[in-house]
Every structure is written in C-alpha cells, then in structure tokens.
C-alpha positions as CSV (number, residue, x, y, z in Angstrom):
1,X,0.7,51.4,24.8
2,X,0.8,48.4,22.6
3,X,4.0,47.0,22.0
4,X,4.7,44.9,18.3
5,X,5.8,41.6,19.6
6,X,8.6,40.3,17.7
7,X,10.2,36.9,18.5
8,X,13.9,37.1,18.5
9,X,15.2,33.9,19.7
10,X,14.9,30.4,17.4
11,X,16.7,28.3,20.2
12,X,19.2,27.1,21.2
13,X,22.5,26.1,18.8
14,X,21.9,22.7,19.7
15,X,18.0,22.6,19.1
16,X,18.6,24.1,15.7
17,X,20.8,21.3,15.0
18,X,18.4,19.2,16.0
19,X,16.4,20.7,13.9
20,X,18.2,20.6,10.8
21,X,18.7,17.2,11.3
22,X,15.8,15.6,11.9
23,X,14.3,18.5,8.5
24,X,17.6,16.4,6.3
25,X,16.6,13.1,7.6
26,X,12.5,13.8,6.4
27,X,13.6,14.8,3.1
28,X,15.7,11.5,2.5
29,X,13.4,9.2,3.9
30,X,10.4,9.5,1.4
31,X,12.8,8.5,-1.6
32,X,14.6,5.7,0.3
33,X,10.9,4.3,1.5
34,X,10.8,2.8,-2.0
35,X,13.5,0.9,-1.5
36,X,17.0,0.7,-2.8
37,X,17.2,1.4,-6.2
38,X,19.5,4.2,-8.4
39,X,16.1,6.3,-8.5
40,X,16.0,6.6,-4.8
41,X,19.9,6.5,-3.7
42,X,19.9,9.9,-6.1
43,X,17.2,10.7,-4.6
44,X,18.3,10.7,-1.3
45,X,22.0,10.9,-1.3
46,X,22.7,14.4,-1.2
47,X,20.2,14.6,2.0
48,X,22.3,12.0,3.7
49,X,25.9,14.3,2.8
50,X,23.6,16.6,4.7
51,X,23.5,14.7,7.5
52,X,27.5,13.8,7.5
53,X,28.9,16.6,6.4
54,X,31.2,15.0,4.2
55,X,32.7,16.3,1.1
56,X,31.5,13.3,-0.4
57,X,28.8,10.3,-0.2
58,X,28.2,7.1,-1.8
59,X,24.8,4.8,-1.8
60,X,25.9,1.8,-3.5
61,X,23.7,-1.6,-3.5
62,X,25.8,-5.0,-3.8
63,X,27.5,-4.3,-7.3
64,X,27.7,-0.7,-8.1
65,X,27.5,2.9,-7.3
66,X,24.0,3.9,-7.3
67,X,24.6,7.5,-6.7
68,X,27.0,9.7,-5.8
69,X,26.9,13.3,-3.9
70,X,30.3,16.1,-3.6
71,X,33.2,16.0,-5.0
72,X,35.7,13.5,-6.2
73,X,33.3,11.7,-8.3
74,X,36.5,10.1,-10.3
75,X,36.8,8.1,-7.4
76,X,33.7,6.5,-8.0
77,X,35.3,3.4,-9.2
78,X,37.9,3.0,-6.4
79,X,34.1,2.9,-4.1
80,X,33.0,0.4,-6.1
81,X,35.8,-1.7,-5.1
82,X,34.8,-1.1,-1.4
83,X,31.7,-2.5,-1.7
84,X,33.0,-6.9,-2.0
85,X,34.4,-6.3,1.5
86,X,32.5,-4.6,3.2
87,X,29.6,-6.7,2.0
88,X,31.2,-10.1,3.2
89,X,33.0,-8.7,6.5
90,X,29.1,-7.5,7.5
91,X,30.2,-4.7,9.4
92,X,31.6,-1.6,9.1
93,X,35.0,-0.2,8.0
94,X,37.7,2.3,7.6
95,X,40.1,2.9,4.7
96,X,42.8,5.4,5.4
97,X,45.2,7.3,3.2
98,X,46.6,5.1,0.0
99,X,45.4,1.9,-1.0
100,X,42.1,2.0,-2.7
101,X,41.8,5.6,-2.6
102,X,45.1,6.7,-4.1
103,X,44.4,9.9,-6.3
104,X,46.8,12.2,-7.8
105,X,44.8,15.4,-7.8
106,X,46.0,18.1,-5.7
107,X,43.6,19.1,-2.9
108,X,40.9,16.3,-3.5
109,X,39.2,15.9,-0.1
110,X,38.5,12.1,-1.0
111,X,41.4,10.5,1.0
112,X,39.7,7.8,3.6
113,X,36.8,6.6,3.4
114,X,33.7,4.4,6.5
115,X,32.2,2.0,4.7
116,X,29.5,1.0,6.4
117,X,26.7,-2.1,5.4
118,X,23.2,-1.7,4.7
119,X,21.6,-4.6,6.3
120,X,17.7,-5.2,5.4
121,X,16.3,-8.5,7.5
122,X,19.4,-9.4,8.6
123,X,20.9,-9.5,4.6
124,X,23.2,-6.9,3.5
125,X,21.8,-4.8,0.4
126,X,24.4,-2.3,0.1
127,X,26.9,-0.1,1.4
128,X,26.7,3.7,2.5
129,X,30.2,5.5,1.9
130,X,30.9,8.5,3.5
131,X,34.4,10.0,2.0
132,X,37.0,13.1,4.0
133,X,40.6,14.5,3.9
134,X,41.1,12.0,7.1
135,X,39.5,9.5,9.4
136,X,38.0,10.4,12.5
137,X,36.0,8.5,15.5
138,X,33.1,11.2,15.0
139,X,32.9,10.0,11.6
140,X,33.2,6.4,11.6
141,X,30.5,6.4,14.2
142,X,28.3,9.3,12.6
143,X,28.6,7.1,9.6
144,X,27.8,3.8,11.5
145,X,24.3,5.8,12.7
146,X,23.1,7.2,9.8
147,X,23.7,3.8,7.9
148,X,21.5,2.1,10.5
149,X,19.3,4.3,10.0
150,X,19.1,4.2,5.8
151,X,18.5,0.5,6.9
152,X,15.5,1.2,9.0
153,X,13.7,3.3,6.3
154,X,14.7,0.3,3.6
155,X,13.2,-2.3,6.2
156,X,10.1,-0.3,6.0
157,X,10.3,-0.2,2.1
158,X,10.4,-4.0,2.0
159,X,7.4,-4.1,4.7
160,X,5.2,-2.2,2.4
161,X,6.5,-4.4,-0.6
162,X,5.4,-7.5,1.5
163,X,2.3,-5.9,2.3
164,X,1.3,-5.0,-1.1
165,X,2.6,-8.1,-2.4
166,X,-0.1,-9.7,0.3
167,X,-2.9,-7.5,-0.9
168,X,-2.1,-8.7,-4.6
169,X,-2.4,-12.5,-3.5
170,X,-5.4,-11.9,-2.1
171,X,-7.0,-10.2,-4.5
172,X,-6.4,-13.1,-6.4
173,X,-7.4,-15.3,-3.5
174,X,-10.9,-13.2,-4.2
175,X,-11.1,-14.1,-7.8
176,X,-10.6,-17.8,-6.8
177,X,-13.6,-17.2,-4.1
178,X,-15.8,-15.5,-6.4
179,X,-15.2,-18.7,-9.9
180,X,-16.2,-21.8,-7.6
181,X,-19.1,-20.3,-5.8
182,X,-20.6,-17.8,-8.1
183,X,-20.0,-19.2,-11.7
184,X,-21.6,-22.8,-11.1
185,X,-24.3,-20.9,-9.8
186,X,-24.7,-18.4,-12.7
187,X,-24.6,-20.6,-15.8
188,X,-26.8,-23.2,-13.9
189,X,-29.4,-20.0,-13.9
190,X,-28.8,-19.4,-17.1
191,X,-29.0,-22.7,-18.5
192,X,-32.8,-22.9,-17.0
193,X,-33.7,-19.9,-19.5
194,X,-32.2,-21.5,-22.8
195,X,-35.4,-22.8,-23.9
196,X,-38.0,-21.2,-21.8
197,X,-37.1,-17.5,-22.3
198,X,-33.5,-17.5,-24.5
199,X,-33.6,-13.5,-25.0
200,X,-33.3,-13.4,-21.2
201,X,-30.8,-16.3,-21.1
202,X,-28.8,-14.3,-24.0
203,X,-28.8,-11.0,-21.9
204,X,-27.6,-12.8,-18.7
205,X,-25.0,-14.8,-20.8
206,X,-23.6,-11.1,-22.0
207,X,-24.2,-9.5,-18.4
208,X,-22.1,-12.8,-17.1
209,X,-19.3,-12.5,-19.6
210,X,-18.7,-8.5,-18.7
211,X,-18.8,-9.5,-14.5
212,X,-15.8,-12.0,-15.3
213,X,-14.1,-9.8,-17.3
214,X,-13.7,-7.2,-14.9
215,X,-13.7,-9.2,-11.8
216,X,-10.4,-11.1,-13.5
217,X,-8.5,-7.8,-15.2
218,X,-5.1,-7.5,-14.4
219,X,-4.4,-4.0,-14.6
220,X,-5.0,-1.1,-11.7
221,X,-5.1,-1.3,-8.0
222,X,-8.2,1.0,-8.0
223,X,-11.6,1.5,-10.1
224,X,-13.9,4.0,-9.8
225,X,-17.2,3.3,-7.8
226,X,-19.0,4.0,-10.9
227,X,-17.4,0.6,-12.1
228,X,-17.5,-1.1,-9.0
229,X,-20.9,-0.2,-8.9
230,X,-21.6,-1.8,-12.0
231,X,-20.2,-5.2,-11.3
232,X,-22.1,-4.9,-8.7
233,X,-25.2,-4.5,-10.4
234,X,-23.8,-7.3,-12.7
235,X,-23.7,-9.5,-10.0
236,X,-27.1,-9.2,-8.2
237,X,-28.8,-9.1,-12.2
238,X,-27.4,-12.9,-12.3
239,X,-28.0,-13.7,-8.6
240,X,-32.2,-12.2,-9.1
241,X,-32.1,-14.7,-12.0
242,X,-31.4,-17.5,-9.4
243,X,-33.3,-16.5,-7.0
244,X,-36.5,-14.7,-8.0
245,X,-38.3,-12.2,-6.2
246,X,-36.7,-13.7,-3.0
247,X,-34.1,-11.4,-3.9
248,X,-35.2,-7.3,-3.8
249,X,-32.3,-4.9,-4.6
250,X,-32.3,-1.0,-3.4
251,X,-30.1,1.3,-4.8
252,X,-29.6,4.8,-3.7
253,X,-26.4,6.4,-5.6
254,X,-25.4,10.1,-5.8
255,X,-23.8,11.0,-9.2
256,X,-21.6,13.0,-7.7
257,X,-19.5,10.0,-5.6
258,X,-19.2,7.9,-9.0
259,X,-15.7,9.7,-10.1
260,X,-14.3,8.8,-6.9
261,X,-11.3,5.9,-6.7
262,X,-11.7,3.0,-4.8
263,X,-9.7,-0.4,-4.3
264,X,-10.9,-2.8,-7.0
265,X,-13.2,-5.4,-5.7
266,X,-13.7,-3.3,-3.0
267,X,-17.7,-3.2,-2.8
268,X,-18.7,-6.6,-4.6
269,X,-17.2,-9.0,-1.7
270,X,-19.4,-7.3,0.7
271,X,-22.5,-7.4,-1.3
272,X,-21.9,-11.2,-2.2
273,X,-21.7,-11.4,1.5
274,X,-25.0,-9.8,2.0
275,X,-26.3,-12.6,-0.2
276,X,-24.7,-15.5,1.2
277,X,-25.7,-14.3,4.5
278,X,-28.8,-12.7,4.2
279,X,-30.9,-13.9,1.4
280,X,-29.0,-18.0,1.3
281,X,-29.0,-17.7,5.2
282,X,-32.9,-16.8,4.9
283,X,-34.0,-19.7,2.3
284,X,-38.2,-19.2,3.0
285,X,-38.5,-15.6,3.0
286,X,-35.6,-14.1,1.3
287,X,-34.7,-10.6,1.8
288,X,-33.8,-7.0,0.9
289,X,-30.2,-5.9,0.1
290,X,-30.0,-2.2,0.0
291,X,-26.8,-0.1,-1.6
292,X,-26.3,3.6,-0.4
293,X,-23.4,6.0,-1.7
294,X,-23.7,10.0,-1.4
295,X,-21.3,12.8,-0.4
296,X,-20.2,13.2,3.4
297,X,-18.0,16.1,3.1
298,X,-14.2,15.5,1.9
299,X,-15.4,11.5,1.9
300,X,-17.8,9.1,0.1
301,X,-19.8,7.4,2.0
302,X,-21.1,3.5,0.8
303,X,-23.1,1.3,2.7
304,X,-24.3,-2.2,1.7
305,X,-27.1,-3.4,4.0
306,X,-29.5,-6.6,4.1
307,X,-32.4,-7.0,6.8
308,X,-30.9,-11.2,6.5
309,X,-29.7,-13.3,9.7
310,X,-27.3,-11.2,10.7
311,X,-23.7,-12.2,12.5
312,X,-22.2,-12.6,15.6
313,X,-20.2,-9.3,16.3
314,X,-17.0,-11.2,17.7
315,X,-16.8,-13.6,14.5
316,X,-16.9,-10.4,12.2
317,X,-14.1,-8.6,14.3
318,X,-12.0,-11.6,14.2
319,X,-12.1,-12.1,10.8
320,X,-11.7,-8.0,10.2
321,X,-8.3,-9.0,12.7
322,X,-7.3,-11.4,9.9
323,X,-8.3,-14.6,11.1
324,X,-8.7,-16.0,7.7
325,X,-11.0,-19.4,8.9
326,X,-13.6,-16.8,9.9
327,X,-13.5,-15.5,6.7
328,X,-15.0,-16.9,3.9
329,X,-15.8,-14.0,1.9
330,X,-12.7,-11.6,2.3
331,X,-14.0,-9.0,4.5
332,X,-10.5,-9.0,6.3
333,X,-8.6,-8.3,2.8
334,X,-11.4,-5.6,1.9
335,X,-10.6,-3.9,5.3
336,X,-6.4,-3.9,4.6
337,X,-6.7,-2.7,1.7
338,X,-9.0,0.2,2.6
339,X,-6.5,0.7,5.3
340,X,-3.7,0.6,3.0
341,X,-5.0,3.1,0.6
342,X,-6.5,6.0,2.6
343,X,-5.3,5.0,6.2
344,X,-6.5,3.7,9.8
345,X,-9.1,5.8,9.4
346,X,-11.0,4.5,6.2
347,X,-11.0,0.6,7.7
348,X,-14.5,-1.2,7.6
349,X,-17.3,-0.4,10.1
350,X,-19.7,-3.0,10.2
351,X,-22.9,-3.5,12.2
352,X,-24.3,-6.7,12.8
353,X,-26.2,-8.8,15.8
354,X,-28.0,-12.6,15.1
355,X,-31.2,-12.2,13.6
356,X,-30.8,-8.6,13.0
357,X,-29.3,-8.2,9.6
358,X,-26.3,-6.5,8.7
359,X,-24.9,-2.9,7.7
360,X,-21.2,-2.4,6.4
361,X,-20.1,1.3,5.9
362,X,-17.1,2.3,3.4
363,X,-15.5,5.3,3.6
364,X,-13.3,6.5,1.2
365,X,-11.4,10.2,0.3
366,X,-12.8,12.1,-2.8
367,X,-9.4,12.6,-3.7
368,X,-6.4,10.7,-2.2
369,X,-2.6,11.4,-3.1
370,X,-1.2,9.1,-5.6
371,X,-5.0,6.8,-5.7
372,X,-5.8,7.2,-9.2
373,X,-8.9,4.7,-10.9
C-alpha cells in the first residue's frame, strides 16, 4: 500500500521566526540599496515596522521625515524634532512619556520613542525611529540592531554609487585615451588623400566625424552591439586608411546578437588594442584582426582576435586586477564594467602568449534585468 505523503511540520516557532525575519529583512533591503532617499525610506519602512513590531516607524535623513509607517502619523513633526539630537549625540536614544511626544489623543500608542543614528562611513545620514505605548530594553536594543543594519545595506548603496561613479570616470578616462592617439592619426590619413584621391578623403572625413560623435555621447550606460559594432567598423575603416593592406579585417556577425545590450565602448578598446598590439607591434608584415559574434545559448558570444605579437599572460592579468600602469588601453575598465553589468561571470577572458597573438572573448546576457541599449 502506498501512503500520500503529506508534510505536517514547518519547524520549529523559533525557525519560523527566523524565517519571517530574515523574508522582512529581503524585502527592505532592495529599496534601501539605493540609498537614502524619500523613494526608498517608503519603500522600505513598513518592512522595517515588520521587523520591530512597533505600532509605528520613522526613516528620517538629517532634516525631515522621509517616511512614515503605523499609526500616529500627527506625530510626525514632534520626530522631526528628534532627529538634531540624535544626529549630534551619534548614538542612540530614548525618549519616555511627555516631552517631545506629548499627544492629547486617547489611546495613541505613540508615547516613547529609540532614536537610533544611521551612520554611513562613519557620518551620520539619518535617524531610524521606532515609536510604543512604553520603553523597553528589548526595544531599545532591537531598534539599535536593525538600525545597524539599515546602515549596512546604505553602506553598500554608497559602494555601488562609488563604483559607478568610477566606471563613469573611466569611461571618460577612455575618451581621453582614444582623442590623443587615434585622432592625430586619423586626420594625418586623411590629410594624405585631400589631393590625391579627395572623394576618399571626403568619406573618411564623414566616417571620422560619426566615430567621435558616438565615442564622445553623453547619454546611456549601454549600446547595442549593432552600434558598437559600427564604431567599430568606423574605426578600423580610418585605421586601413593608415595602414594599407598591412591591415586585413574579418568579420563574422550573426544578425541575431545585434539587438543585444552591451556596455558602451565595450568592444572598440579591445579592438584598438588588437591594433596597437598586433598590427603597430608587427610594423613589416602587419596582420589579421578577426571579429566574431553569434548566439551561445541564453549569451552572446564576441571575440576580437589578431594573429599579432601577442602578450605576456601575467601583464594582461595584472592589468585585468586593475593595475592601471599595465594598462594602456583600458582592458581593466572594460572587464569592471562587464562585471558590473551582468556579474562575476561575464568578466573578460583573454588568451595570449609572446609571439602568438591574441584572443579576447566577451560574454554578455541576451537579456539582462534593468540593461536596456
């Protein structure tokens, strides 16, 4: 005989508490991860009441009342006056019946208040405010906790901030690398075509105006490859004009990976350093550059290869490590923000030895939440 199993027991009391608390905590701490503004205290407040169990909650930053969760909201500017205190004293506090919470409303359940700080980098940002009939130990430490812990999840806010904010300077850092180098080079080409062939020196003048323009935009995190792509192609047109038939570009594109969003000037840094390095670092005989993107399942797939003089394998993973004198071309920032975007998973892979060229694989997610070209 076959019995139906049926499961009957969730636990312990105390691991569904546990439970419940740590399922409150991961609904609060998406919101508060973008750092401490009225959008995310609302957000997140009534998750953090969760946690407390108070009849009321405040999120406040160092002026005002961002949000406010339970009842007694008409206290809201009796917490406001909390907030000077607490934010100079540093640490927490306690406020007990009368004082700043007097209310004349029979059976309110705002009548004391912890004030606790919320310190981000050692600088206090704000205050959280948990509100009951009467003070308690439990409380004022349960309240201590959780504020520590709002300030964790805003610490890691400000990291990404940084982060991004590092991504955004070198990006720029990129554009600086790519003017200097690049555009001397370019009109110099040009300029040898004004008189002997001026139709071609007229396309390559339009080809070099449209590679400027979208290398130096200021709008979007992410392109699509198809754009990328075409940069690209921008770019090596101008470089061929330099260097002639020393120069020999392969492309091998699938139409289907074009849609697909990618960090801008993702692709063009590593292709410029397949030049540099494989056709420059090869003056006599030049070389082969060769651009593959197709469909790998869920991913795309890009590879930008040249058959040039190849690297040394522990420079490249230094500078992939960030160690910015090894990298003249940006490979490191390319890497990041790959990283950043789709994860640990979607860094750079690249394969190099001296005298053997070099290969660098991209991988990036078909679709990606919140990456949009």
């Amino acid at each position: 005989m076959v019995r139906a199993w049926r499961r009957t027991h969730l636990g312990t009391e105390e691991d569904r508490t546990t439970f419940r608390t740590l399922h409150r905590a991961s609904l609060a701490s998406p919101a508060l991860r973008e750092g401490l503004t009225e959008r995310s205290a609302q957000r997140a407040v009534h998750h953090l009441r969760g946690l407390l169990g108070t009849p009321a909650l405040a999120l406040t930053d160092t002026v005002g009342v961002l949000a406010w969760d339970g009842d007694g909201e008409h206290h809201r500017e009796q917490a406001q006056a909390l907030i000077a205190d607490t934010v100079e004293r540093g640490r927490a506090r306690s406020v007990d019946r009368g004082g700043p919470l007097t209310c004349g409303e029979p059976g309110c359940p705002v009548r004391s208040a912890v004030v606790s700080p919320l310190v981000v980098e050692e600088r206090v940002v704000g205050t959280l405010q948990a509100f009951a009939p009467v003070p308690t130990a439990g409380l004022a430490r349960a309240g201590d906790e959780v504020a520590r812990w709002v300030s964790g999840q805003l610490e890691l806010a400000e990291l990404d901030a940084s982060r991004t904010r590092l991504m955004e300077a070198e990006v720029r850092a990129l554009r600086a690398q790519i003017s200097p180098h690049f555009i001397y080079n370019s009109l110099g080409a040009i300029a040898s075509f004004v008189r002997t062939d001026p139709e071609r020196a007229r396309e390559l003048l339009l080809e070099f105006a449209d590679f400027t323009r979208y290398s130096f935009r200021r709008h979007g995190d992410y392109t699509t490859l198809a754009e990328e792509l075409r940069s690209v192609e921008r770019y090596l047109l101008l470089e061929q004009a330099r260097f002639g038939e020393r120069l020999q570009v392969t492309l091998r594109i699938a139409p289907e990976v074009l849609p697909v969003a990618v960090p801008f000037l993702c692709i063009q840094p590593l292709v410029e350093n397949a030049v540099r390095h494989g056709i420059e670092g090869s003056p006599e005989h030049g070389g082969l550059i060769t651009i593959r993107a197709h469909d790998q399942g869920r991913d795309c797939v890009i590879e930008v290869e040249d058959n040039g003089a190849g690297e040394d394998p522990e420079r490249v993973r230094r500078a992939l490590a960030g160690d910015a004198a090894l990298d003249s071309i940006g490979l490191g920032n390319v890497d990041a923000r790959l990283r950043n975007a789709f994860g640990d998973d979607y860094g750079l892979v690249v394969e190099t030895a001296p005298g053997a060229g070099t290969r660098v694989v991209v991988r990036a997610p078909k679709f990606a939440p919140g990456v949009q070209a």
